[in-house]
C-alpha positions as CSV (number, residue, x, y, z in Angstrom):
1,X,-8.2,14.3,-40.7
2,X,-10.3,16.0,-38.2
3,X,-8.0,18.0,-35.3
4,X,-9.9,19.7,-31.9
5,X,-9.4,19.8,-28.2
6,X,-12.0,19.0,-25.7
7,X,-12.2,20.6,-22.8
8,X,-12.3,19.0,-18.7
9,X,-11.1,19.7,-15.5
10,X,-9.0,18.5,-12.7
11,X,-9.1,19.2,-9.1
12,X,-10.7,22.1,-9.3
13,X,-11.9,24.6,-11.6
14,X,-9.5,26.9,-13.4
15,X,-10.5,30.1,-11.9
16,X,-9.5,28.9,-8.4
17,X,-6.0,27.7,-9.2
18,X,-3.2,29.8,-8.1
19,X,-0.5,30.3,-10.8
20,X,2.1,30.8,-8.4
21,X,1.2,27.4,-6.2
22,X,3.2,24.5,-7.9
23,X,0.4,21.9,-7.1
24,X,-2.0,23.6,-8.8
25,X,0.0,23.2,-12.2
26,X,-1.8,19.9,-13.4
27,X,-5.2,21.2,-11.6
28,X,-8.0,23.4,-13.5
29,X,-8.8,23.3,-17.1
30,X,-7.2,20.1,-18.6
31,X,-7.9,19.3,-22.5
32,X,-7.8,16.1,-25.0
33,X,-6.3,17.0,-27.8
34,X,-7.4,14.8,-30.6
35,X,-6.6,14.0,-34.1
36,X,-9.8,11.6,-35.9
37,X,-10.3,10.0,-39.1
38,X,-13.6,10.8,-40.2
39,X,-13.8,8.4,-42.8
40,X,-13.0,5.2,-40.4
41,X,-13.8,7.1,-37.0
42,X,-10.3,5.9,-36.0
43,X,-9.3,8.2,-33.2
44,X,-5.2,8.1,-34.6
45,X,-3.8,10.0,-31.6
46,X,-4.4,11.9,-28.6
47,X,-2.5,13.8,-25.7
48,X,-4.0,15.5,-22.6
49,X,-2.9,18.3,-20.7
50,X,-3.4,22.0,-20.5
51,X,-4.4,23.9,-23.7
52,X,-0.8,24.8,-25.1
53,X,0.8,24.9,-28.1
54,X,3.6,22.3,-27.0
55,X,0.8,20.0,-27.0
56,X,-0.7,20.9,-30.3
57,X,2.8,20.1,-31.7
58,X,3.1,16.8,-30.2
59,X,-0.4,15.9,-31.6
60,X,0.7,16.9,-35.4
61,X,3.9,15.3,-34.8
62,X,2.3,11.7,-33.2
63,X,-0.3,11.9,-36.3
64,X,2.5,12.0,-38.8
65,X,4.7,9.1,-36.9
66,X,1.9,7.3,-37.1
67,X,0.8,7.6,-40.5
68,X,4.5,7.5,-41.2
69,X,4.9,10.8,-42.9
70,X,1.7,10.8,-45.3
71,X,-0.1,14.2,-46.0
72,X,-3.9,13.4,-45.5
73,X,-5.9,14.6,-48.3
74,X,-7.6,17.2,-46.2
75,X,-7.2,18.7,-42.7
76,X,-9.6,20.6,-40.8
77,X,-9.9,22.2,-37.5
78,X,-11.3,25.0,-36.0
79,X,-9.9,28.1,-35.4
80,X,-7.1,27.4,-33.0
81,X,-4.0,29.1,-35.2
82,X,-1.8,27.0,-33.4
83,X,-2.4,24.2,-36.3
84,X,-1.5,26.6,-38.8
85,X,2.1,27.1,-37.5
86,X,2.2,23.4,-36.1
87,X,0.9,21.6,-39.4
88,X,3.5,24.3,-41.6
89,X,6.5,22.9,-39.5
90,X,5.7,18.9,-39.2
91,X,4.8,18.8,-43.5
92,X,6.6,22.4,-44.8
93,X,9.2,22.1,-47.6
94,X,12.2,24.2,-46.4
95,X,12.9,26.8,-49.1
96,X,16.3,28.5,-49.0
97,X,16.5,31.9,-50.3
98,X,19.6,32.7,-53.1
99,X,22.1,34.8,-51.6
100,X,21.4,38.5,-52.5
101,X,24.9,40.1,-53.0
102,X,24.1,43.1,-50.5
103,X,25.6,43.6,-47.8
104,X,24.3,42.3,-43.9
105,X,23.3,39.1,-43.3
106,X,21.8,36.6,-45.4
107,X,17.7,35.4,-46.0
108,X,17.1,32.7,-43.4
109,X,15.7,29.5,-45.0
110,X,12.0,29.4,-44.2
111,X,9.3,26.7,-44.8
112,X,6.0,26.5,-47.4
113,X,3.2,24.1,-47.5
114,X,3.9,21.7,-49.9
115,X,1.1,21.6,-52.7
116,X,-0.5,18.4,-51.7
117,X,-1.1,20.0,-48.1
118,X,-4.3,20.8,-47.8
119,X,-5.6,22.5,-44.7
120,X,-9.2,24.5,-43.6
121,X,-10.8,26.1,-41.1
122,X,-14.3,26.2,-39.3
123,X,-15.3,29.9,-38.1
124,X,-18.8,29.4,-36.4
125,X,-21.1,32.5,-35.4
126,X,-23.4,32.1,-32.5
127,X,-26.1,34.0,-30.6
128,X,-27.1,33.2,-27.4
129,X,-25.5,30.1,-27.0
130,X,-26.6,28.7,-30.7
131,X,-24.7,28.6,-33.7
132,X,-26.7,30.7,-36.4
133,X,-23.7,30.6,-39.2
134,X,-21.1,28.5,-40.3
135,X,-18.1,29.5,-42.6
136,X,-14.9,27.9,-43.5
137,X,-11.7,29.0,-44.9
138,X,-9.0,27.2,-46.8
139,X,-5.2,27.9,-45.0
140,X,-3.1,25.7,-47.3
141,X,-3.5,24.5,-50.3
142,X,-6.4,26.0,-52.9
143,X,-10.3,26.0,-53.6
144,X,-10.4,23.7,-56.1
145,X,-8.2,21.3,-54.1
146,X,-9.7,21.3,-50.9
147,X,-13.2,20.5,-52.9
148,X,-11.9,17.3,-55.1
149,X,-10.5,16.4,-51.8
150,X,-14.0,16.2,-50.6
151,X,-15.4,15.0,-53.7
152,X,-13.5,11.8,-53.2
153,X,-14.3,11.4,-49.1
154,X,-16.6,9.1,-48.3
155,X,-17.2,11.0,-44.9
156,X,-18.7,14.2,-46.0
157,X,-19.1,16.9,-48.9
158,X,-18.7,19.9,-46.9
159,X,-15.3,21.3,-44.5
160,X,-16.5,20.6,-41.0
161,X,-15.4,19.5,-37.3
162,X,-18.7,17.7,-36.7
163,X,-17.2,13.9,-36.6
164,X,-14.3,14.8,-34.2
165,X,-16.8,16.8,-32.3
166,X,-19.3,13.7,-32.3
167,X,-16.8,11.8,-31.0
168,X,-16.0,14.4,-28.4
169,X,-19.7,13.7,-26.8
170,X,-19.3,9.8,-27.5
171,X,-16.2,10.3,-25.2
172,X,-17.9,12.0,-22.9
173,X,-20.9,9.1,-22.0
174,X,-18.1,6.9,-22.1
175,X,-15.9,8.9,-19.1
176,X,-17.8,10.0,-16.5
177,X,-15.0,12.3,-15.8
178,X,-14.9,14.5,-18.8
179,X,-19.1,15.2,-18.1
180,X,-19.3,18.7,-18.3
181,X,-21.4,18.7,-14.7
182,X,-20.8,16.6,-12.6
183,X,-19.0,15.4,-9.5
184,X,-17.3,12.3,-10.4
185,X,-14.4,15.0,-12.0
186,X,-10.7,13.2,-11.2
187,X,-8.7,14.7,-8.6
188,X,-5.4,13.8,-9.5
189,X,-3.8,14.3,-12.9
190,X,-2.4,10.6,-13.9
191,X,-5.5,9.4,-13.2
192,X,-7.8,11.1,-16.0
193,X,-4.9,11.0,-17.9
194,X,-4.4,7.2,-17.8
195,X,-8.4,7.1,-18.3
196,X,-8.3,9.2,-22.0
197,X,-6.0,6.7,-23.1
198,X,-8.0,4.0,-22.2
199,X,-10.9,5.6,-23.5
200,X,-10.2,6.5,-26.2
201,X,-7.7,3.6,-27.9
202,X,-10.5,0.9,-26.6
203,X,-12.9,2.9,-28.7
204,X,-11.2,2.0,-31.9
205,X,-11.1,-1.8,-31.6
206,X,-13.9,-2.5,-29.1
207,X,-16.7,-0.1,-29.8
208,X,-19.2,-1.0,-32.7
209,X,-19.7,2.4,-34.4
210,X,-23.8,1.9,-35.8
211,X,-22.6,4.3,-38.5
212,X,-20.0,1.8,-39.5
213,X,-22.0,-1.5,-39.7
214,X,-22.3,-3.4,-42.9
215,X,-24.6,-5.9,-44.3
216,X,-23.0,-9.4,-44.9
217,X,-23.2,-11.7,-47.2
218,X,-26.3,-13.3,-45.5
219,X,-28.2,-9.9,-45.4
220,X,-27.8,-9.3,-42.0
221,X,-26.1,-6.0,-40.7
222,X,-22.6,-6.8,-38.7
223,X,-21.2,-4.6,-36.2
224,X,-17.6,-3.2,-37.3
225,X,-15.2,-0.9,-34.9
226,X,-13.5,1.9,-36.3
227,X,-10.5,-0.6,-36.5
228,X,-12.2,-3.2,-38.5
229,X,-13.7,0.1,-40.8
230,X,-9.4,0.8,-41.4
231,X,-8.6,-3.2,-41.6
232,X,-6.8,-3.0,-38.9
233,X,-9.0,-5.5,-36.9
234,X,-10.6,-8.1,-38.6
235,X,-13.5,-8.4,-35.4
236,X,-14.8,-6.8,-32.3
237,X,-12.4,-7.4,-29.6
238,X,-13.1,-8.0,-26.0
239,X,-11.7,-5.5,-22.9
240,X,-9.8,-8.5,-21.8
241,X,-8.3,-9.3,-25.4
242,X,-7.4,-5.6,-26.0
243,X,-6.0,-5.0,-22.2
244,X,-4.0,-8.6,-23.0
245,X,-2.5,-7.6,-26.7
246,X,1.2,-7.2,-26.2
247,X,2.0,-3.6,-26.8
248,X,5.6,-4.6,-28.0
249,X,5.4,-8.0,-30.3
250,X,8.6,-10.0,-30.4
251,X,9.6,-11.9,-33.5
């Protein structure tokens, strides 16, 4: 699992908001904070807003309602310590500390990765605007761990952001509004907000990743979504099928 935040804007840039004019709470620098499978290029959750912790939180706590508790067998991010803390509280083990027969008040209980946690970090260098080194550091869990974990993905060999980041510029061609330049940026919060959903979650079942395809049985390659890539689809679906699908089925 792949964790970053990509940044856009609202309203107006950051550097003219005015922290002490309430309208200008949901305007500047807004963020998606994203959480991708590599492997299946299943975006698994996202929430927009301003670059906070809160939000981190509510990422790492949507991922693990959604894969209903599961430690992925790696996690990598960039440098953002917020997902230190935020990962550590959503997957610690609580440890409580034997009473120590002095006097005062007693060791609070406190939380440690468990050992199947495994957790790394990108650090990248850059002159000038380019990125001349690249290092990574392991946060939770050990060496050796963190590289059979890679061993056995079939995304990559190496601790990197790059297929979250990828699909940070896929995003971008597909929302005018998150283009770095341009003047089709929203001007009221729900409405990009409302669009990154839609964005994003229409990505997974009705966007053929070319990365993804396979060949079939007849030799010729067929499109697959990152849905269809996690069997969660079992074809490409149409706008009008996905904007259709009951969110809530009833039995």
């Amino acid at each position: 699992m792949q964790f970053d935040e990509k940044w856009s804007f609202v309203g107006k840039k950051e550097k003219h908001c005015d922290p002490d004019e309430p309208a200008d709470a949901q305007q500047g620098d807004n963020w998606d904070h994203v959480a991708l499978d590599p492997e299946h290029r299943l975006v698994l959750s996202v929430v927009p807003g301003k670059r906070t912790s809160a939000n981190a939180r509510q990422l790492v706590q949507d991922f693990k309602e959604r894969t209903q508790g599961r430690i992925p067998n790696l996690v990598t991010t960039d440098e953002y310590p917020v997902y230190e803390t935020e990962l550590l509280d959503a997957y610690g083990e609580v440890v409580i500390p034997p009473p120590t027969g002095k006097p005062g008040r007693p060791p609070q209980p406190y939380k440690v990765p468990p050992v199947a946690l495994n957790y790394a970090t990108v650090h990248k260098t850059r002159d000038k605007g380019r990125i001349t080194k690249i290092d990574s550091r392991v946060i939770f869990g050990t060496v050796a761990a963190v590289t059979a974990a890679l061993a056995a993905s079939m995304a990559s060999t190496a601790i990197n952001t790059a297929f979250v980041e990828r699909h940070n510029g896929t995003d971008r061609n597909r929302n005018g509004r998150k283009v770095r330049k341009t003047y089709c940026f929203s001007k009221d919060w729900q409405v990009p907000e409302a669009m990154t959903y839609f964005t994003m979650y229409t990505y997974n079942f009705c966007w053929p990743v070319r990365t993804l395809r396979e060949k079939g049985p007849d030799g010729h390659w067929q499109a697959r979504t990152p849905a269809m890539a996690a069997k969660l689809a079992d074809h490409v679906w149409s706008l009008s099928e996905w904007l259709t699908y009951p969110a809530v089925q009833r039995e």
